[in-house]
N, C-alpha and C positions, 0 to 999 in steps of 0.2 A: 509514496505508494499511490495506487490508486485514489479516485474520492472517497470520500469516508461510507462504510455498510451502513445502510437502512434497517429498518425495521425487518423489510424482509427483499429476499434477493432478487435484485432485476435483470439477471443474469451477467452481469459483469464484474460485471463487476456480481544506511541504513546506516579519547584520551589517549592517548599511548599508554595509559595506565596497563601495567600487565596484573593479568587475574592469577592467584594465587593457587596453587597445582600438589597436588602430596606429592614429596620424594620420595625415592629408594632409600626402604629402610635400612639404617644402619646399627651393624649387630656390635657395638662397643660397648663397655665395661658400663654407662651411664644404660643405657637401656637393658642389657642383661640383668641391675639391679631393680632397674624399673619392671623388671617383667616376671621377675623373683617376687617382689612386695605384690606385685595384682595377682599370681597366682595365690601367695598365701590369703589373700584377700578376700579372693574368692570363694578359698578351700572352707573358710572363714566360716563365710556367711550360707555355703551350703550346709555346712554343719549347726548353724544354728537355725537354719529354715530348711525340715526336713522332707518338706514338701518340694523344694528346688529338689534336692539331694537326689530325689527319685528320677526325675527325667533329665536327656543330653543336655549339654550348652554348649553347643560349639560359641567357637569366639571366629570374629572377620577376618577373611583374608585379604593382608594388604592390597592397595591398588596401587601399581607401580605404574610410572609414566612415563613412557617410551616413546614418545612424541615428543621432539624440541620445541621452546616457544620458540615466536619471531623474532628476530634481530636486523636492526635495522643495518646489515650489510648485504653487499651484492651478493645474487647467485651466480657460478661462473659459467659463462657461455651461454646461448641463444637459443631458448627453444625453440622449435620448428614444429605446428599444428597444422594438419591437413584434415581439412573435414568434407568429405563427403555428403553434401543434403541434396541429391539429384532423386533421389525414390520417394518420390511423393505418394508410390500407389501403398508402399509399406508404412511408412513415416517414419524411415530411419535416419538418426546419423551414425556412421560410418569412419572413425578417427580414428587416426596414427600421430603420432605424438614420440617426435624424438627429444629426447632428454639426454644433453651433455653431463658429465658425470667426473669428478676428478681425481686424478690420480692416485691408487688408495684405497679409493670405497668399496665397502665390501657391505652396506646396506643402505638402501636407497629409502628414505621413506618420501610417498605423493599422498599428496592431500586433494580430495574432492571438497569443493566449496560449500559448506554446508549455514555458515550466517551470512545472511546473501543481504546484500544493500539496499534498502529502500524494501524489502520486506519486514526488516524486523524484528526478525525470526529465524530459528535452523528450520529453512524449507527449503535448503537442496536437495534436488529429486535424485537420489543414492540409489532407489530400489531402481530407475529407469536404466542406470547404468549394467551392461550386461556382456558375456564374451571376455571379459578381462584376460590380457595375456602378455607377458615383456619380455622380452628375447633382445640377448645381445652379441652381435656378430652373427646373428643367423642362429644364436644357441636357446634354447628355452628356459627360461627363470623362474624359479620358487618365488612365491610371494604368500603371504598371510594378511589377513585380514588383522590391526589391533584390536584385541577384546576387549578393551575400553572407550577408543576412540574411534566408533567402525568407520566412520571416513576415511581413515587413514588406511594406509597399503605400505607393510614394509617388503620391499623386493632382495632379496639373498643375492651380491654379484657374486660369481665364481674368483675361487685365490686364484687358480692355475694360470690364468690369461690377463693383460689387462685389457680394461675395458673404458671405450672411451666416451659410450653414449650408448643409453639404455631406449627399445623404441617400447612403445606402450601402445596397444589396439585395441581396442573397445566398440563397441555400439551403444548409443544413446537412445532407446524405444520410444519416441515421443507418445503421446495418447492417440489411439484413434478415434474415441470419442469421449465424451464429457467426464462419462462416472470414470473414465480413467485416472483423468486431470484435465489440463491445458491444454488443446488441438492447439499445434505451434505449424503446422506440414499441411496443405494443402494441396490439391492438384493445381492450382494456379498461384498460390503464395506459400513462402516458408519466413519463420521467426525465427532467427538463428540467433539462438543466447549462449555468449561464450562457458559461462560458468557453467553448461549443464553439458558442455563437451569437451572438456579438459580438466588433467589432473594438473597441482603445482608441487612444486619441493616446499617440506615441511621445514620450519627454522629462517626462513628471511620473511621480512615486510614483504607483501607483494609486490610494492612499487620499486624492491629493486631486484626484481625477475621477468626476466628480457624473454619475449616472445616473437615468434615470425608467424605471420597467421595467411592460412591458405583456404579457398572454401568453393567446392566446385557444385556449381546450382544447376538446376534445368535447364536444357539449351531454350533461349528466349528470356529468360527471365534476367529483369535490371534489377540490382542491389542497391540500399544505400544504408548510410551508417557516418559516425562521424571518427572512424578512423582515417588515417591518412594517407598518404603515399599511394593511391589506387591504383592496381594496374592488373589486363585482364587477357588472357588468351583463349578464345574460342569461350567455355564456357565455364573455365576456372579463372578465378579472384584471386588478387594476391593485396597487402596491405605493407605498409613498411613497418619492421620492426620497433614494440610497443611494449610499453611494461604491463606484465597482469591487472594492476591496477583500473589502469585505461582500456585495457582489451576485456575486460570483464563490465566495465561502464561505458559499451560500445557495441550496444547488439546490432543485429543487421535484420532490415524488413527486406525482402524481394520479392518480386511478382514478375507474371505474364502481365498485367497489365500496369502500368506506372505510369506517373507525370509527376512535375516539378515544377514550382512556381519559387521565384527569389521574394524574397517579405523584405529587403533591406537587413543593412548592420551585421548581413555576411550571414543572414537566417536563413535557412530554406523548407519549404513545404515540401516532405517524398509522399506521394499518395502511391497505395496499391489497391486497387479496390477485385472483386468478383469477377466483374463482366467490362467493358472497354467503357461502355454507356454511361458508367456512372462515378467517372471523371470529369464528367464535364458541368466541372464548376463555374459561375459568374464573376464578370470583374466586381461585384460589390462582394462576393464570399471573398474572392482572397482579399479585397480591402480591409474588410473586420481586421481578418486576421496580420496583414502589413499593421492597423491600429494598434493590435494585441503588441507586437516587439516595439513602438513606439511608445505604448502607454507604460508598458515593462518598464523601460529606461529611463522615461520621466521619474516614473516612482520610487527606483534604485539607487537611481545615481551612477550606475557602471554596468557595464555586461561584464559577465566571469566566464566566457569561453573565449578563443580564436573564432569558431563557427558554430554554428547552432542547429542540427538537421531531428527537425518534425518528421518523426516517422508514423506515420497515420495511413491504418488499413482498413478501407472499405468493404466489410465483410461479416454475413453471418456463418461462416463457413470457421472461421480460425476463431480461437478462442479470446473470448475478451481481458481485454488490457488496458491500463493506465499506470506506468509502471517510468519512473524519473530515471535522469543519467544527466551529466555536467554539462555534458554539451550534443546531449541528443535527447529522446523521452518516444518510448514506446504506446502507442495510442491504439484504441478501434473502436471505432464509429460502424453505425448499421450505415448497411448500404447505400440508402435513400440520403444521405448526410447532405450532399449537397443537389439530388434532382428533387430531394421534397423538404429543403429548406427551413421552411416554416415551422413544419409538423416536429421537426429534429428539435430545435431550438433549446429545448429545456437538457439535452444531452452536452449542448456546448461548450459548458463547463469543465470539461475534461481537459482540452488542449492550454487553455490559462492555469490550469491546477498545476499541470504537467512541466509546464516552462517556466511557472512559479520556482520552482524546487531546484532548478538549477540554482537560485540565491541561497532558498531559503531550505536546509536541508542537503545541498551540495557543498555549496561555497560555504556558509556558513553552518554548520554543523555540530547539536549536541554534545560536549565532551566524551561521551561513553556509548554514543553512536559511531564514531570513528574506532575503527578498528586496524591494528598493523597488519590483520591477514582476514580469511573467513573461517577462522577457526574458534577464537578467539568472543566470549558470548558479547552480543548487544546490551545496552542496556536503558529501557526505554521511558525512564524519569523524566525526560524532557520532550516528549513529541508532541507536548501542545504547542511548543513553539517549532519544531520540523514540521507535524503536521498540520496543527493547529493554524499557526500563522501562516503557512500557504495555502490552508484552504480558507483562508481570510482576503489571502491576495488573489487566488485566485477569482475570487464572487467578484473580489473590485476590477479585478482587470475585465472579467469578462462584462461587465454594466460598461466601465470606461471604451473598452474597443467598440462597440455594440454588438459581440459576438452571442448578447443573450442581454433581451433586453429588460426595463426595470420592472414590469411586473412579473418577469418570470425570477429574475433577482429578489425580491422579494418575498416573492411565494416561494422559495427555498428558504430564508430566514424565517420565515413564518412558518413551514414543518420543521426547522432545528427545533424554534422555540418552544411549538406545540407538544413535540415530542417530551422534551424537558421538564414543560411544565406538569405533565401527568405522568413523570418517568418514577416509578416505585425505587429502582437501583440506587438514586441519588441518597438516600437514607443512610444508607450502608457504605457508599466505594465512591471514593474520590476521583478526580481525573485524572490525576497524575497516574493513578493504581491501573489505570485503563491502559494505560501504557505499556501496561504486560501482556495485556491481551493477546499480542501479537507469539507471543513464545506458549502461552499453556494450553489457548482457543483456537490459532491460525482458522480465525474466521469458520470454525466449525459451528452452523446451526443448534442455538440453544433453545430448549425447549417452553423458557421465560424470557426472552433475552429485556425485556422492561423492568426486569425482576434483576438481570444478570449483571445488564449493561455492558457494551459492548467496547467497541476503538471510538469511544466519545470524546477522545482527545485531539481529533478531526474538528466537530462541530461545535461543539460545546466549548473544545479551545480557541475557535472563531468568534463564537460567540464573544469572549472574553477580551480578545484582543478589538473588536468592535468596538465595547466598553471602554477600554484601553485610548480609544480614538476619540471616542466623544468626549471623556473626562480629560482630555489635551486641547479638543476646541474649547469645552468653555473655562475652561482654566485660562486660557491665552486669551479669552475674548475672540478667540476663530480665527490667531493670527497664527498658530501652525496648529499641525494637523500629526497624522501616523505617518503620513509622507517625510515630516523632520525625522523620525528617529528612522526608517526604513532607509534613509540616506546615510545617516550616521552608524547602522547597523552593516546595511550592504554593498555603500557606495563608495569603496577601496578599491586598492590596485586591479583599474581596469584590465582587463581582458587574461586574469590570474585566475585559473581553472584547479591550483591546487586546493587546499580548505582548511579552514580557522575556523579550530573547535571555541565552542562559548561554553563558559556554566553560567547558571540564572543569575548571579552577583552581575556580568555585562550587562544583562535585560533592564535592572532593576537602574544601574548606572548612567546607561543612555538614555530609559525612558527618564530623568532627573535632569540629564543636562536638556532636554527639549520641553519639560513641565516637570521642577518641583511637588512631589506628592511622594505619600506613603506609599510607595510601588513594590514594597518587599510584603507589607500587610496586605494589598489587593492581592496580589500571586498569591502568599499562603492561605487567605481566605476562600480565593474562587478555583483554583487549583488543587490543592491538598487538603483541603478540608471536607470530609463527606458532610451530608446534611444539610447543605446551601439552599438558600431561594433558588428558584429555576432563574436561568439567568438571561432574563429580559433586561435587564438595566439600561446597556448598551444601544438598544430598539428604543426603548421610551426618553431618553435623554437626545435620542437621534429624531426626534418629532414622529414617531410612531406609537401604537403598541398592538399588542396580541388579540385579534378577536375572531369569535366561531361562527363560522355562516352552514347553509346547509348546501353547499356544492362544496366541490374540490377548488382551491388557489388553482390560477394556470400550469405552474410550476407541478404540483400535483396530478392535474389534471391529466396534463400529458404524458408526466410518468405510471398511469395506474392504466391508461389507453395502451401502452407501448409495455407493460408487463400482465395485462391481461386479469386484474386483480381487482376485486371488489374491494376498499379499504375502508371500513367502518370503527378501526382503532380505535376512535375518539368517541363514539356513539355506542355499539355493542362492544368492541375492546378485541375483537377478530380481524384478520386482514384474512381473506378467501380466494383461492385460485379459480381460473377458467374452470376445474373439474369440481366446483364446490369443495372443495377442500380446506380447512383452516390451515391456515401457513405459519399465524402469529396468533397469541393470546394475549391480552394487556391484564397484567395479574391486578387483582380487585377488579377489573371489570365487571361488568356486569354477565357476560357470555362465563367467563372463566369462574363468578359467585355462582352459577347456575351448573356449573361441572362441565363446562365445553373447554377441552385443549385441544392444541394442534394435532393433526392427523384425524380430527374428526370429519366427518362429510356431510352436509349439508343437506337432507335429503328432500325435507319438505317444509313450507312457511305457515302456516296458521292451515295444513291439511290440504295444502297444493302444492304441488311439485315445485322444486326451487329454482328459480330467477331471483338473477341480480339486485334485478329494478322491483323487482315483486318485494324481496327483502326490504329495500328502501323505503317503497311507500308502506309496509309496515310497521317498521320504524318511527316513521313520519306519523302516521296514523293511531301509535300508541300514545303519543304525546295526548290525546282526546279521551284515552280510557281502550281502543282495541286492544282484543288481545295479540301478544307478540309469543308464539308458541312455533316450535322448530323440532325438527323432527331430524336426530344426527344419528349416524351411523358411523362406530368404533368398530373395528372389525368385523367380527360377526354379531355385534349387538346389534341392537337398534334402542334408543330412547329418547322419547318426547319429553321437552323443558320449555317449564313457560320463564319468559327472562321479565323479570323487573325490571325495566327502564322505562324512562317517558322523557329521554331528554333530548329527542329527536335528534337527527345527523347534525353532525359537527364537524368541518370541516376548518382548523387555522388559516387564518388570512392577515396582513398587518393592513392597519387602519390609520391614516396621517390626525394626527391630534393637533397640528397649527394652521394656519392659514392655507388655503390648496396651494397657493402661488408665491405661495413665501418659502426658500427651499430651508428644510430643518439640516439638524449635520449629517443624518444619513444620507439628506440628499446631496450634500455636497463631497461626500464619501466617494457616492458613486458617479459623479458628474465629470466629466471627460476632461485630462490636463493638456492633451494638444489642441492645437485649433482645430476646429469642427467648422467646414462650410456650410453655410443653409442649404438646406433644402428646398428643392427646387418647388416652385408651385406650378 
């Protein structure tokens, strides 16, 4: 998935085990006795507690299961998907959907994808689905929604006729603005995600149900996608025949405005930006990025696709994304990404995160993150190593390429850490438990989330595997590194795009063949255990550690500029939007001991109207004995609170504790494995 959520949003910002199902109850001689004894049981115990006696009790009604699981056999014959995305003014898609059908059937059941890959989570958008209609031979067909599994759609074929292919039409309502969902449709780009414009048949693996994919976009507008077979007439796409698997890990970016740049090893850059202007990147931008698949390959040991297509959209217009696939990764950068360069830098992150996860999280993959269909639940006990570990690979790739350089790399380890080290939720919930996040939260804004804790199994499982790095150098004397086991983890049958599920007993066994150590005790300590030190370890063994200055890291700096946010978290324990508004509370804070939560408004600072910077030097200036008094408005209240502090602004920053020019192992973490030309003087 995307980089890991923040404290608070910056606008942007999945075993073949089969899961156990109730059956159709069966009315035999063993359960008629059985339901004999619970009646008298019952009769029983209402007679001796006559207080039951007086009011109903119904008893459950079974849940029968009319949905087949998956089986790993073929579906027969070729479905053929035709989707319409050419109404950009609506935001619709428009699909027909013929479904082969075989001799015989007399109920069809289709499944809409609802545990979707590299979210997590059941977030297939079901309610966007709308129009539903199947007709066969030009006849119109009954269909029911399951009242247990409403994904599902069972279709009644007629006895009288046979029938040899069922069509299915539908519209897909994309958002057309934010509080909808996702803007995927634009007047000049559309995001075209298979899973949210197609049903499947219920009862096979997906990968062995055969698709023909057709998609007719805006005249002008170029596609790209890492489907195959391309071919295109006038203003409709066609792709050659692919299994659901791969066409659902295969979305498609298009625009009015596009370019393409080759990165080597068969990778390509698709840009679609806004405006035509701001495409026009520099030979040193696409260099990073050629570094980026060089530095990849160093670190791996192998690529795990045929080809590799970077779909990255330039735009404030379509809705933000960082979303993986094997051999593609859906991206969106603001506009300026490449005419303002510099200023972007600390966003760069995104595209190493992203092509990260083809290894780690595609190719190799969770046992009970792999799933035979999208039906079938996730299960998210392991995503500090899905996401943990790429968002570990991604920070080192992105220092390695110099796609984001090492004080903005830093100053991102030094807000994990900061955060960590003053996070209240650590007390309570372990990482691993975070890992659920994704199914009961889907990223839903909580009211404490320092309190709540959130998908820490992003950073706080980078952090870990950090750890994981330095305790391998100086165990070895710094003769291997994370690079030994990330070869032995990921560096298998080149250019194999299928995927080898792991359980943690792998983790614990190759980190052992590359350094000897207790690596089953490290996991369940820093992993599964709540109540842990904040986990700096990895930083201060890397010739670093954690300390508070009164500005923002670069890293911060630039992300509090570019979301428009006054961030005092670590000083007052509020983070405050452009409209004075508290967005985030740090519980025990000092704001939050004085009774300020989120959705309060910031009205006035010691009896002057509120500014940012006026706040600040408050803050600053209670450290001496002023008073720090704020004036917030909760709906229609108003009330004045003087806050207790004196610890002036705090902002995390990491600080080198060795020699300046002695590189410790984080620096050599992040230090480039290809050859690097000097620079010119």
């Amino acid at each position: 998935m995307a980089l890991a959520p923040t404290l608070f949003v910056l606008g942007r910002k999945a075993t073949g085990e089969t899961i156990a199902r109730p059956r159709k109850v069966r009315h035999d001689s063993r359960m008629i006795h059985n339901t004999v004894v619970a009646t008298l049981l019952a009769s029983a115990a209402l007679v001796s507690n006559p207080a039951l006696a007086a009011n109903s009790a119904p008893s459950a009604v079974p849940i029968v299961q009319t949905v087949p699981d998956a089986k790993d056999v073929p579906y027969p014959g070729t479905i053929t998907l035709d989707i319409d995305a050419s109404d950009t003014v609506r935001g619709v898609y428009r699909v027909t959907e013929t479904i082969p059908v075989a001799a015989g059937t007399r109920t069809l059941t289709l499944l809409y994808p609802q545990w979707l890959p590299g979210n997590h989570g059941p977030r297939g958008p079901l309610a966007e689905l709308v129009d539903l209609t199947f007709t066969a031979g030009g006849r119109k067909l009954e269909w029911k929604r399951d009242p247990v599994e409403v994904f599902a759609f069972h279709v009644t074929l007629p006895a009288d006729v046979a029938v040899s292919e069922v069509v299915a039409k539908f519209i897909h309502t994309s958002p057309l603005q934010s509080s909808e969902g996702r803007i995927s449709m634009t007047p000049d780009m559309v995001n075209l995600q298979w899973e949210r414009v197609s049903l499947y048949p219920a009862g096979h693996y997906v990968r062995q149900i055969q698709f023909k994919p057709f998609v007719t976009l805006p005249a002008g507008f170029t596609a790209a996608t890492a489907l195959d077979g391309q071919s295109q007439l006038n203003n409709r796409w066609a792709w050659a025949p692919v299994n659901y698997e791969v066409l659902v890990d295969s979305p498609i970016f298009a625009g009015r405005y596009f370019k393409k740049w080759d990165l080597g090893q068969k990778v390509t850059l698709n840009v679609m930006a806004d405006k035509p202007e701001q495409l026009e990147a520099k030979s040193e931008h696409i260099d990073a990025h050629r570094a980026l698949v060089t530095e990849a390959r160093l670190a791996f040991g192998a690529n795990h696709f045929d080809h590799y297509e970077f779909l990255l959209a330039l735009s404030d217009k379509i809705g933000g994304i960082g979303l993986e696939h094997h051999r593609s990764s859906e991206n969106q950068l603001e506009p300026a990404a490449f005419t303002e360069w510099d200023k972007q830098e600390w966003d760069r992150g995104l595209l190493p995160h992203e092509y990260g996860h083809s290894w780690s999280g595609k190719f190799r993959r969770p046992a009970r993150l792999w799933t035979p269909d999208y039906r079938q639940p996730m299960q998210g006990d392991l995503l500090w190593t899905y996401e943990g570990q790429d968002q570990f690979w991604g920070l080192v790739l992105a220092a390695r390429s110099g796609l984001q350089s090492k004080p903005i790399v830093l100053g991102q380890l030094a807000t994990w850490a900061g955060g960590f080290s003053e996070q209240a939720g650590r007390r309570w919930r372990s990482v691993e438990d975070t890992g659920n996040d994704p199914v009961f939260a889907a990223r839903k804004p909580k009211p404490f989330a320092s309190l709540a804790r959130s998908e820490d199994y992003y950073t706080e499982g980078a952090l870990v595997w950090l750890e994981a790095d330095q305790i391998i150098r100086a165990g070895t004397g710094g003769r291997k590194s994370i690079d030994d086991f990330a070869k032995l983890f990921f560096g298998m049958n080149d250019g194999d795009y299928g995927e080898i599920p792991f359980e943690v007993d792998e983790i614990v066994t190759k980190l052992n063949q590359v350094h000897p150590y207790d690596w089953k005790r490290f996991i369940d300590a820093k992993i599964n255990s709540p109540g842990q030190p904040a986990p700096l370890q990895g930083i201060e063994k890397g010739g670093y550690k954690l300390i508070w200055k009164d500005e923002p890291n670069p890293y911060d700096k630039a992300r509090f500029a570019e979301a428009k946010v006054n961030n005092l978290a670590y000083s007052l324990g509020v983070v405050i939007d452009k409209d004075a508004k508290v967005v985030a509370t740090q519980w025990d804070g000092a704001a939050f001991n004085a009774g300020v939560v989120t959705g309060s408004k910031i009205v006035a600072v010691n009896g002057l109207t509120y500014d940012g910077d006026a706040l600040k030097k408050a803050v600053t200036a209670a450290k001496a004995g002023a008073p720090l008094e704020l004036l917030f408005q909760r709906g229609d209240r108003f009330q004045t609170v003087k806050i207790d502090y004196k610890g002036g602004l705090r902002y995390p920053w990491l600080e080198k504790t060795g020699a300046d020019k002695v590189p410790g192992g984080l620096d050599l973490l992040l230090a480039p494995k290809r050859p690097v030309k000097a620079a010119k003087k």
